[in-house]
C-alpha positions as CSV (number, residue, x, y, z in Angstrom):
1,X,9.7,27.5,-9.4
2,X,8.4,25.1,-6.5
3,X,10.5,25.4,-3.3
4,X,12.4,22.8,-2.0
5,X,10.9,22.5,1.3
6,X,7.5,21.1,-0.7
7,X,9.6,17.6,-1.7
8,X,9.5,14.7,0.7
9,X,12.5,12.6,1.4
10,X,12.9,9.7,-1.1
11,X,13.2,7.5,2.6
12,X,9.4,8.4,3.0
13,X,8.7,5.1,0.9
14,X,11.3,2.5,1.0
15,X,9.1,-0.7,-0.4
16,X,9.8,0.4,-3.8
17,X,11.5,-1.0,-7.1
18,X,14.2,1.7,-8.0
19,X,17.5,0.2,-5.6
20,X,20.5,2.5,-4.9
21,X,22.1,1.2,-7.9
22,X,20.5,0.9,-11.4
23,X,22.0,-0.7,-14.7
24,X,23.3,1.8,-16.8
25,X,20.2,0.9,-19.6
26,X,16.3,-0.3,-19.1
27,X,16.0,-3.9,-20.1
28,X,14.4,-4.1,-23.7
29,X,10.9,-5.4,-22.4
30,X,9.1,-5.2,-19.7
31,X,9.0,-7.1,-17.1
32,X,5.8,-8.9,-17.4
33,X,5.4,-9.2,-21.4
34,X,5.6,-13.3,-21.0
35,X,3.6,-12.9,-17.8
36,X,0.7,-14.8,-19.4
37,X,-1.2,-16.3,-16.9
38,X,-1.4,-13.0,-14.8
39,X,-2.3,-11.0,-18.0
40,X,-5.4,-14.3,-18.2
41,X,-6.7,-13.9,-15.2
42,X,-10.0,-12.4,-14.1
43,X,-12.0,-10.7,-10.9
44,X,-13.5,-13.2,-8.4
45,X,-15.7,-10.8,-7.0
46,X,-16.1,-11.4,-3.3
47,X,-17.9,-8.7,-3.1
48,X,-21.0,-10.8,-4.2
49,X,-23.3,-11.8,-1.6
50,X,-20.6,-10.7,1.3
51,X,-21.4,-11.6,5.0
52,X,-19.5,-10.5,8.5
53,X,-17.6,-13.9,8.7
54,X,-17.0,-14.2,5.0
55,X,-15.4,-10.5,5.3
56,X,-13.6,-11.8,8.7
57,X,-12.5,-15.0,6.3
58,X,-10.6,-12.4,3.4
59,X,-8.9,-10.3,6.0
60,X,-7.4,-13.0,8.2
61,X,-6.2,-15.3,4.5
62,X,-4.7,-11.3,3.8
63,X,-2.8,-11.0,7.0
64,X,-1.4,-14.7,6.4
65,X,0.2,-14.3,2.9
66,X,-2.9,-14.8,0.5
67,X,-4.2,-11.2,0.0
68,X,-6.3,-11.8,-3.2
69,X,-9.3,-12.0,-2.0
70,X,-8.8,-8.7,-0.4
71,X,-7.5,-7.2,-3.6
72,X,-10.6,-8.1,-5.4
73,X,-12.7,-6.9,-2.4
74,X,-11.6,-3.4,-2.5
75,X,-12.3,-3.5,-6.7
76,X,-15.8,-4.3,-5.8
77,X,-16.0,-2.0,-3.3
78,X,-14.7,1.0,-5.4
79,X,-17.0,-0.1,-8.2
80,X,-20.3,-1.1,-5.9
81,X,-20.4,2.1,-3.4
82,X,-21.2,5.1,-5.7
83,X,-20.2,7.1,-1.9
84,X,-16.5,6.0,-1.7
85,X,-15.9,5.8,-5.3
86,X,-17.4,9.6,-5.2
87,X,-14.8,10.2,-2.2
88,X,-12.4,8.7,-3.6
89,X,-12.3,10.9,-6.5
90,X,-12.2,14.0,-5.0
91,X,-9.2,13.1,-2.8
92,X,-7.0,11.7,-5.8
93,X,-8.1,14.7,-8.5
94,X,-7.0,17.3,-5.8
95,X,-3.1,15.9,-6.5
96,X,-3.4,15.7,-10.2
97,X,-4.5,19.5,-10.1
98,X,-1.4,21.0,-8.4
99,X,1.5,22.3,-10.0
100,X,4.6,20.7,-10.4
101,X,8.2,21.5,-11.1
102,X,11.5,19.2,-11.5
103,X,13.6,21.2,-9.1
104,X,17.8,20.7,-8.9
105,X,19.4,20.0,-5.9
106,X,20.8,22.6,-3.2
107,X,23.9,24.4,-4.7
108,X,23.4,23.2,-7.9
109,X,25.8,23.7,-10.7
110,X,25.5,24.6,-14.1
111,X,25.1,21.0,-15.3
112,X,22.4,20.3,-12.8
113,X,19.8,23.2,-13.3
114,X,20.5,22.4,-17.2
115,X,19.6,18.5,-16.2
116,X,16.7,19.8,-14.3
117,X,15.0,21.8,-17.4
118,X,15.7,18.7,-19.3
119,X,14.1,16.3,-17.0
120,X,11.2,18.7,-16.7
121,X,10.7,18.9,-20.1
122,X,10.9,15.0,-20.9
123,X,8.9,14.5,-17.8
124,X,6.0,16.9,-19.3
125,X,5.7,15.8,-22.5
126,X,4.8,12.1,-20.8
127,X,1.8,11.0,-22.5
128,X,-1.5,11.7,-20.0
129,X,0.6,12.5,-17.6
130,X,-2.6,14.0,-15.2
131,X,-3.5,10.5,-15.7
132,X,-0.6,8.7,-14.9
133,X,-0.4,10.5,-11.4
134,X,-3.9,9.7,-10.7
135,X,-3.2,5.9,-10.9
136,X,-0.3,6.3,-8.6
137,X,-2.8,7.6,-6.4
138,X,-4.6,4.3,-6.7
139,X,-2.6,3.3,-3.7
140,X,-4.3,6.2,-1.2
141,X,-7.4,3.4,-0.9
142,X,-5.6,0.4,-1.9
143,X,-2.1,0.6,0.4
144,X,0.5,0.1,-3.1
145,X,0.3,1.2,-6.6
146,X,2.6,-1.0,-9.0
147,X,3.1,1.1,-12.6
148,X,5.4,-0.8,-15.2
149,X,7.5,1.2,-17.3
150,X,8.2,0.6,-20.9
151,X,11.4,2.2,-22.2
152,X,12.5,3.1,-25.9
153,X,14.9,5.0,-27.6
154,X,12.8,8.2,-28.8
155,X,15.2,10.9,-30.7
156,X,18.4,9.6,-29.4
157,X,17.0,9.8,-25.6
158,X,15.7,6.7,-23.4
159,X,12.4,7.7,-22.4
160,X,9.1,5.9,-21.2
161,X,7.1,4.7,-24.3
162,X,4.3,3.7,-21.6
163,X,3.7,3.3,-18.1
164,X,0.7,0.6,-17.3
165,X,-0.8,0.4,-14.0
166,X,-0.7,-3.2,-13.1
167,X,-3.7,-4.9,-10.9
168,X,-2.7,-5.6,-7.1
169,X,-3.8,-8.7,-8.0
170,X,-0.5,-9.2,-10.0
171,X,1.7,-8.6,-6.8
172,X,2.4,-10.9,-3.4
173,X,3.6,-9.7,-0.3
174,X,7.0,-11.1,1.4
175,X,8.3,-10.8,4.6
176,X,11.9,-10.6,5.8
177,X,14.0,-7.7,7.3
178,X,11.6,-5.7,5.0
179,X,8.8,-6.1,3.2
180,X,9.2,-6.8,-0.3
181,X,6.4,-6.7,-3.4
182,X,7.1,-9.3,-5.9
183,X,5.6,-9.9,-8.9
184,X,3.2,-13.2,-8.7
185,X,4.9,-15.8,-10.4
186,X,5.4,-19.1,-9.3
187,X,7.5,-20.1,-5.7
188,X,8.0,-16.7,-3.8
189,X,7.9,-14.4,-7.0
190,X,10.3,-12.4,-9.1
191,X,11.5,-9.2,-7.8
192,X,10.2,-6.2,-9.9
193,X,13.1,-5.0,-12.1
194,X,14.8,-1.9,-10.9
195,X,14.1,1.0,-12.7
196,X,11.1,-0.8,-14.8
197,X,8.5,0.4,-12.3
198,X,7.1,2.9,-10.3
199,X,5.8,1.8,-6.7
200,X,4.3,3.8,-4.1
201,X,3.2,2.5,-0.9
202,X,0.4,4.2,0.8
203,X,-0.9,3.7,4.4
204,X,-3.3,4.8,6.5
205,X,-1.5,3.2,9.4
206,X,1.3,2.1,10.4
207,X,2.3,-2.0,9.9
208,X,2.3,-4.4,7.2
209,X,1.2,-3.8,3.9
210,X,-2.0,-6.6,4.0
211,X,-3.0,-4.5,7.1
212,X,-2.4,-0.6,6.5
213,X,-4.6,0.1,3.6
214,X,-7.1,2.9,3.6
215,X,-9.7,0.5,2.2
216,X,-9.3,-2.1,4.8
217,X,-10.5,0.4,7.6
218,X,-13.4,1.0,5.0
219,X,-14.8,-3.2,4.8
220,X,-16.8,-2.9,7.2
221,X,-18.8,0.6,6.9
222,X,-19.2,-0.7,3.9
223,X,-20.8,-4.1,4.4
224,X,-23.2,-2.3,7.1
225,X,-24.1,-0.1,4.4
226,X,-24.9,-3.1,2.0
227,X,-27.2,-4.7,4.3
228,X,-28.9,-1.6,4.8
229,X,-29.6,-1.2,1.7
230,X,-30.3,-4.4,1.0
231,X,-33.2,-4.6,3.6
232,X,-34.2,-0.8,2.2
233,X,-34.9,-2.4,-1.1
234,X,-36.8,-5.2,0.5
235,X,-39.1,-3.2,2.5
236,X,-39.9,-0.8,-0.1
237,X,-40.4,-4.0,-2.8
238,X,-43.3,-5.0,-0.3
239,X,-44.3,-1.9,1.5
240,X,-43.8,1.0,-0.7
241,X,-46.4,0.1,-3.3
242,X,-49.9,0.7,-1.8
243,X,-51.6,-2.8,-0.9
244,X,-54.3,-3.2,-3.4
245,X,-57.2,-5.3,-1.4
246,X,-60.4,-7.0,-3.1
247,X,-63.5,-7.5,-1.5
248,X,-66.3,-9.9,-2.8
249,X,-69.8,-10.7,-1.7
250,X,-70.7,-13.9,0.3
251,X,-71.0,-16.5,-2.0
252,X,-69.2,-15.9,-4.6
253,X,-67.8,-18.4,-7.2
254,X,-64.3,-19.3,-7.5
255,X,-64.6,-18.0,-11.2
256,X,-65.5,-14.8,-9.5
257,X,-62.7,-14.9,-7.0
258,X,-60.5,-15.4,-9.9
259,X,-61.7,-12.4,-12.2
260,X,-61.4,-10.0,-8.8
261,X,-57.9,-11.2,-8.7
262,X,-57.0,-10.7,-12.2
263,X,-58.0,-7.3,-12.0
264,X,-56.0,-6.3,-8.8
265,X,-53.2,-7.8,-10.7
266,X,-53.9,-5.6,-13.9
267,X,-53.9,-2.3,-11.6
268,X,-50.6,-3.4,-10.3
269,X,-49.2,-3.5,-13.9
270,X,-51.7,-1.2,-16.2
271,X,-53.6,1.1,-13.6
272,X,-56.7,-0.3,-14.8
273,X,-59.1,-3.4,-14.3
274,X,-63.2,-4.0,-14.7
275,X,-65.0,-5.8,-11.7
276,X,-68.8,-6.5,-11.0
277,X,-70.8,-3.9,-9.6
278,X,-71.2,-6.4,-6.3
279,X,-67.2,-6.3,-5.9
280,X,-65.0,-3.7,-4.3
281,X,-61.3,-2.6,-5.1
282,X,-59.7,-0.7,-1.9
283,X,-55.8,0.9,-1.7
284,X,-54.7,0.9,1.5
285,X,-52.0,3.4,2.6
286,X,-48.7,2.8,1.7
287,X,-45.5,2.3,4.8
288,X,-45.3,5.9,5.6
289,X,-41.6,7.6,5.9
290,X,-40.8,6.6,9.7
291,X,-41.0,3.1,8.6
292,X,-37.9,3.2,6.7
293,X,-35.9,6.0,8.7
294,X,-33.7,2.7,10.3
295,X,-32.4,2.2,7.2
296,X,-32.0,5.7,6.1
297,X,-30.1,6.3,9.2
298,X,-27.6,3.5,9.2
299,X,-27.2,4.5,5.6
300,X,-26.0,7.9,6.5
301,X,-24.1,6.9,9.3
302,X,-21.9,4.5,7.2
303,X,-21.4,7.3,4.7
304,X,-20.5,9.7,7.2
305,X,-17.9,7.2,8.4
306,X,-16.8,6.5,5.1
307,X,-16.2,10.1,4.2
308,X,-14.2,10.9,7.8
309,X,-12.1,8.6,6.9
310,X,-11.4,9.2,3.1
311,X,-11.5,12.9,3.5
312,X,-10.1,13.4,7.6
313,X,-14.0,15.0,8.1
314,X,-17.2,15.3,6.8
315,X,-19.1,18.6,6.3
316,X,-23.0,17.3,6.1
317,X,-22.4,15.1,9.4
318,X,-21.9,18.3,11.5
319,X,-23.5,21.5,9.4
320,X,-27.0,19.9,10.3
321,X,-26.3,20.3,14.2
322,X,-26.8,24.2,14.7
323,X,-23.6,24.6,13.4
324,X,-21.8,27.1,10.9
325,X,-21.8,26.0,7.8
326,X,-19.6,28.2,6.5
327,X,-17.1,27.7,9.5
328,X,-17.2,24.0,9.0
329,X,-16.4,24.3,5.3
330,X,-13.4,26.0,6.3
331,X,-12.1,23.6,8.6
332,X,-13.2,20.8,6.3
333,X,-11.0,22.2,3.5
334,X,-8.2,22.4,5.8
335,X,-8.1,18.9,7.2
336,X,-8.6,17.8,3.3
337,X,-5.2,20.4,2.8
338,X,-3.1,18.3,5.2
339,X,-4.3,15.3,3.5
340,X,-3.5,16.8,-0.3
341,X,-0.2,18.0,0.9
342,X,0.9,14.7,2.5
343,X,-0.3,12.6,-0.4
344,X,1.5,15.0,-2.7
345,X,4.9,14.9,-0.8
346,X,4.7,11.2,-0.6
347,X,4.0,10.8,-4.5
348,X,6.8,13.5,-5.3
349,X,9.2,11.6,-3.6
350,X,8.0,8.6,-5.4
351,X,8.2,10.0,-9.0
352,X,11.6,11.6,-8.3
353,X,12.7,8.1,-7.4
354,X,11.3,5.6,-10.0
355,X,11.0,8.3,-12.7
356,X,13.3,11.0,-12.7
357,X,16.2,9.8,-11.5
358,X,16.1,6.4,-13.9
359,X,15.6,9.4,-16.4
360,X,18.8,11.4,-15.6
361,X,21.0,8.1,-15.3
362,X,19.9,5.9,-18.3
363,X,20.5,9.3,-20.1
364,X,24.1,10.3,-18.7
365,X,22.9,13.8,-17.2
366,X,23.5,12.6,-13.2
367,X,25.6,9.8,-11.8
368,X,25.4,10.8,-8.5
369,X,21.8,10.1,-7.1
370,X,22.6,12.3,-4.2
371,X,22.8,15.1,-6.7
372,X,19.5,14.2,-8.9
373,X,17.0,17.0,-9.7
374,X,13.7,15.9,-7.7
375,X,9.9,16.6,-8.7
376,X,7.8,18.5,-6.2
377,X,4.3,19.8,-6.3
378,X,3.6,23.2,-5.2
379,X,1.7,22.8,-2.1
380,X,1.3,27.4,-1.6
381,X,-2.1,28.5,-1.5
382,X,-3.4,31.3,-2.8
383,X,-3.4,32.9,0.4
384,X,-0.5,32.5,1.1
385,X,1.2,34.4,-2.0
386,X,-1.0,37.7,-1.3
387,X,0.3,37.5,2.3
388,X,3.9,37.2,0.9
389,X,3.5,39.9,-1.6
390,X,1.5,42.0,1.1
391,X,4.3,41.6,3.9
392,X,7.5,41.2,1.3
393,X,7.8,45.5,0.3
394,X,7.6,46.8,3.8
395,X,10.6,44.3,4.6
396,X,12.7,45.6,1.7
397,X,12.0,49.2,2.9
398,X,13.6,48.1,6.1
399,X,16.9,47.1,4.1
């Protein structure tokens, strides 16, 4: 059983779709079944051929209500840089491997630790459910995660036939009192049905939701790292390879210009050529390493930047300083703890929300939110149990 201090306060993440109040029943289809034109559209890719004022151009048309270009930036950027998508990863699949429970609420009664066992059950026997968390941690990188729920009778209980994560693409931003996320339709949007999605908000810092996203402090790392490797690729296309020089006697014919030629070209391609006896082939050295340590470096820095921010540090830009490595793996799995823990706490409090509690209501096992069992991953280290179990029989001996 997970303690209650590991759950986050459902407050943590108030853009969502689940209201106070829900209707006593799911609506019989989702929300965006008729949504054709979203369900048409495809990727712009602005990622293609990206420069410092196109990149300024995306961010300033996110921050003034047209964050699409943005969306489909941070696609690309997932899907072009092998580092953050590599990052990435590892942050999200440390969630999906903890432990969960569906806890009852403090003094529970009867009813409510026989609701919790329920919910639990219903709530593990979700189809890919690892899988389903891990694209609710699509909004760790991305700032929200929108996931629409399908609901169906299934043995006399309304359950979730499927839960679909939706695109950002499919959502707007609008601003009042609070910040809303709509579905894209036409005029201002629909507002997302209550209790037909699950949406959790994520920021890296605090502000609007165009603005707070852990891959908008990543844009521009990465494009640095593009053009580096960009202008890597260049100068090895023309100074990697060897330069393969001809020499001919004075005199010679322009057919015999032309057969030396042919031949430096066929050494290029098949490592073999004939010339006359009067001509001379010569390689000269290729660029040697420091040539191409600019490029290298920038490289690394970007990734090291990349990874400080994805992952709160990065082990291989200190352990080559003199430094422990062993000591900096420890300190590096602790700063990547806090992160785990937080992203956990945030997500429990999510799925409690937009998942269990929809659960216990459309099914008559809780009325009172107040009083809903919650999820909550267990956050407890290994450690920490043999320290409990070290310290706990001294304490009984002492009554």
């Amino acid at each position: 059983m997970v303690s209650a201090d590991t759950i986050l306060d459902d407050s943590a993440d108030t853009t969502g779709s689940v209201p106070d109040t829900l209707p006593t029943a799911p609506l019989p289809v989702p929300q965006t079944s008729r949504a054709l034109t979203l369900q048409n559209e495809f990727q712009t890719h602005p990622g293609r051929g990206l420069t410092p004022s196109r990149l300024a151009s995306i961010l300033e048309a996110a921050e003034q209500g047209n964050p699409l270009a943005q969306f489909d930036l941070f696609e690309d950027m997932e899907e072009r840089d092998g580092h953050i998508a590599a990052e990435m990863v590892r942050r999200r699949r440390a969630l999906t491997r903890l432990d969960w429970d569906i806890i009852p609420p403090p003094n529970p009664t009867s009813a409510e630790k026989k609701a919790a066992l329920q919910l639990k059950e219903w709530v593990a026997d979700l189809p890919d459910l690892e899988e389903l968390l891990f694209d609710t941690t699509d909004a760790i990188g991305k700032g929200f995660v929108c996931q629409e729920i399908e609901w169906g009778r299934i043995e006399g209980a309304w359950l979730p036939r499927s839960i679909t994560h939706r695109p950002q693409s499919w959502f707007r931003f609008v601003r009042g009192y609070t910040q809303e996320i709509r579905l894209r339709t036409a005029g201002y949007g629909d507002p997302l049905q209550p209790g037909g999605w699950i949406v959790h908000t994520h920021k890296a810092k605090s502000g609007y939701l165009e603005r707070s996203s852990l891959f908008r402090v990543l844009v521009w790392p990465y494009l640095f790292k593009n053009y580096s490797v960009g202008d890597l690729a260049e100068f090895l296309e023309i100074y990697g390879l060897p330069l393969r020089l001809g020499k001919y006697p004075p005199g010679a014919s322009d057919v015999e210009k032309a057969t030396l030629m042919r031949a430096l070209v066929n050494l290029g391609h098949n490592a073999a050529g004939i010339v006359p006896s009067t001509m001379a082939l010569e390689f000269q050295k290729a660029a040697d390493g420091d040539a191409k340590q600019s490029f290298e470096v920038m490289i690394d820095f970007c990734e090291r930047t990349q990874s400080k921010i994805i992952l709160g540090a990065t082990l291989t830009s200190q352990a080559g300083r003199g430094s422990n490595t062993n000591a900096l793996g420890t300190i590096h799995n602790e700063v990547r703890k806090d992160l785990t823990d937080s992203d956990a706490k945030q997500i429990a409090g999510v799925w409690s929300r937009d998942v269990v509690w929809p659960l216990a209501l459309f099914n008559g096992l809780i009325a009172d939110r107040k009083r809903c069992p919650r999820l909550a991953f267990n956050l407890q280290e290994p450690e920490d149990l043999a320290n409990y179990a070290q310290s706990l029989p001294p304490l009984v001996g002492l009554g």
